[in-house]
N, C-alpha and C positions, 0 to 999 in steps of 0.2 A: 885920855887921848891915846890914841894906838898910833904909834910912829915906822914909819918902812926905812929904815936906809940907804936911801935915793932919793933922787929928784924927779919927780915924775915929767916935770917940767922939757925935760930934753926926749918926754916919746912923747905926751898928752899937748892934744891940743886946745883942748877944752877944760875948766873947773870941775866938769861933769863930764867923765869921759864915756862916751858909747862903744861897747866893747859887743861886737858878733863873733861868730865860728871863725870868719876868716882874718879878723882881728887878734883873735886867739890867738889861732894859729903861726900866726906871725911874732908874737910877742913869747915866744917859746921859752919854756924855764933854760934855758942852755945859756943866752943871749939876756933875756931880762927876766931873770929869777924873779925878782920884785912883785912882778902883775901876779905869777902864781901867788905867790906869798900873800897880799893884799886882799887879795879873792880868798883864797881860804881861812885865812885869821878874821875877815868880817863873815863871815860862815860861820863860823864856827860860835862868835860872840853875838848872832843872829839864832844860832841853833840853843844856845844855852839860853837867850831870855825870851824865848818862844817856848821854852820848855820842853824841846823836841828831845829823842833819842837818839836819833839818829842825822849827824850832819846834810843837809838838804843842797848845799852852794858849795862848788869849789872848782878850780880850774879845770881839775879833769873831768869832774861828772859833768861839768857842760860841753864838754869835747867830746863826750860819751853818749850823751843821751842821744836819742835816734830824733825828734823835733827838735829843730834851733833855738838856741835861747841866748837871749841877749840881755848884757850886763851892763847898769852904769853906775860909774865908779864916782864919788864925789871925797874929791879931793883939797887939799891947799898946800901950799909950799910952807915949810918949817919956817918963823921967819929970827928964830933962837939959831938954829943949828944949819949947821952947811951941810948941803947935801940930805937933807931930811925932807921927807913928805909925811903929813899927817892925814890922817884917814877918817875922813868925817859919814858916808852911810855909802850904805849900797841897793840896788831897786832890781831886779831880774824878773824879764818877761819872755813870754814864749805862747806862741797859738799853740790851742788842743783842740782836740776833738772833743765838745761833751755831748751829752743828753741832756738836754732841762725841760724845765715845765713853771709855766708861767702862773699868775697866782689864781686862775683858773682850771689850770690841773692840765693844761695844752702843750703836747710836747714839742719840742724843737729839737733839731738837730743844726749844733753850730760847731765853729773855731772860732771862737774869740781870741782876742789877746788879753791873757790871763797874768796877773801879780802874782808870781810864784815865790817870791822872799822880799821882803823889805824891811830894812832896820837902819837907823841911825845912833852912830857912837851916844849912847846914854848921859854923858856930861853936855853934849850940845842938846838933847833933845827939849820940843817944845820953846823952841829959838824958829820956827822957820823954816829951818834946814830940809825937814820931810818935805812942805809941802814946795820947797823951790826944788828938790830934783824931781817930784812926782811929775810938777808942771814943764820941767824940761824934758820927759821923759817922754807926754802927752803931745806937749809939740813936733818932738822928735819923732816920732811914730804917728803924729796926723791923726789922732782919736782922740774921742771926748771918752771923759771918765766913765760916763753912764752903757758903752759898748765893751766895758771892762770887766770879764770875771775873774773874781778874787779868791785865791788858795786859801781856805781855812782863817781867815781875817779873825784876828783878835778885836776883843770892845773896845779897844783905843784906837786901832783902827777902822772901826762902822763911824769912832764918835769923829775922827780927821773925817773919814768921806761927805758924814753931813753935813758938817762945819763948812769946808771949804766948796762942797759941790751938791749941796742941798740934797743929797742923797740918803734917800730914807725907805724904812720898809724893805727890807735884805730878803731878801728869796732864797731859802737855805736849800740844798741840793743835796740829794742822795748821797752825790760823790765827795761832800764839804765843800763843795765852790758856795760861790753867792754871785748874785748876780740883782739890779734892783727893775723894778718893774718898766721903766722905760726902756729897761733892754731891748726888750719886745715889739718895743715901735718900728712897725715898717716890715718885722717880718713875718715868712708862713709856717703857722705851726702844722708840725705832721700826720698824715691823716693816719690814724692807728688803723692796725691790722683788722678789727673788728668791724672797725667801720666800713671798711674795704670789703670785706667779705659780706655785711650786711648791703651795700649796694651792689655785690655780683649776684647774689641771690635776689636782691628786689629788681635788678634787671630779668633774669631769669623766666620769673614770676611772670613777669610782664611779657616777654615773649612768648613760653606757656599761653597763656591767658590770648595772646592776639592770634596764636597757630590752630587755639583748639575752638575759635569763634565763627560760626558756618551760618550768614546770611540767610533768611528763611525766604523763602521762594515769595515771589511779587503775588501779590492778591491782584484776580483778574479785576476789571471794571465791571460796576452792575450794568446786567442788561436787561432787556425788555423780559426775555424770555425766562431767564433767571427770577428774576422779582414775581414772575407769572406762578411758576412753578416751586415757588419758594425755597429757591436755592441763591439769593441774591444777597448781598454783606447788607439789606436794611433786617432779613430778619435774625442775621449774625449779631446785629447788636440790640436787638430787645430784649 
């Protein structure tokens, strides 16, 4: 269990606290050291069993980064110690801009709202815990799971998304997102450069084609005189 020495109780309003830029900011290490603290010790034991190299979460780098990213915190009150909060996972999301390509090979250009870290304290997991702040996360932000792209998602986390949200079939991306094939419902993939160019040429063609078409002159009617002298369209066609 990772314990903070405070009460979160006296700034949180919530078990599942939703923490943005200007909540941040407000919560400054000067005044409530804690939140830093809290945010980067689940960073940190987020970065070690991800196996990462480098720390991904922490109070500053989300103050830092140039797109807003939004943190929630899940907590509980110590119910041993005064004054203690214990520190049960944390969930960090934030729209990006990607490129993808649907399982057709069709590109899209989005900003989803993408899972950039997720971990829950190891002695709780597989209690719950994930999938009750993933769902207060989902509410909280008014999206269903399947308009979700996923940072580099480990197999414990493809086998949570099937489980709880029949989510299957990951569409792995250039960039290591995922994203699953109903992503795609509803939108327009981008019409690539090629294709562009092969309809400004086949317009082209077509104007060509209508500029250099020169109507051939009206064939007179037969006449007496014509047919007489055998200049008449009956001996044009024997």
């Amino acid at each position: 269990m990772v314990d903070v020495q405070y009460d979160f109780s006296a700034i949180f309003t919530e078990p599942i606290q939703r923490l943005d830029r200007i909540q941040l900011l407000r919560f400054n290490p000067r005044k409530y050291w804690a939140v830093e603290k809290a945010i980067d010790k689940m960073g940190e034991l987020s970065t070690k069993a991800q196996g990462l190299k480098r720390v991904i979460t922490s109070y500053q780098k989300m103050l830092d980064h140039e797109e807003e990213q939004i943190i929630y915190i899940m907590w509980k009150r110590s119910q041993d110690k005064e004054n203690m909060s214990q520190l049960i996972g944390i969930l960090k999301v934030g729209r990006k801009k990607l490129y993808l390509r649907d399982a057709q090979e069709q590109p899209f250009e989005e900003k989803p709202l993408c899972i950039l870290d997720f971990y829950v304290n190891e002695p709780l997991q597989r209690r719950g815990r994930g999938h009750e702040l993933y769902e207060f996360m989902l509410q909280s932000e008014c999206i269903s799971a399947h308009d979700i792209a996923i940072d580099k998602p480990s197999d414990a986390f493809l086998q949570f998304l099937e489980k709880y949200y029949s989510l299957s079939k990951p569409l792995w991306q250039s960039t290591n997102f995922v994203v699953f094939p109903s992503f795609f419902k509803d939108k327009t993939a981008l019409v690539s450069n090629e294709l562009k160019e092969e309809k400004r040429r086949g317009a082209r063609s077509a104007k060509m084609s209508s500029d250099d078409f020169i109507p051939s002159p009206a064939q007179p009617r037969d006449s007496a005189s014509g047919i007489i002298h055998g200049t008449g369209s009956i001996f044009n066609r024997q």
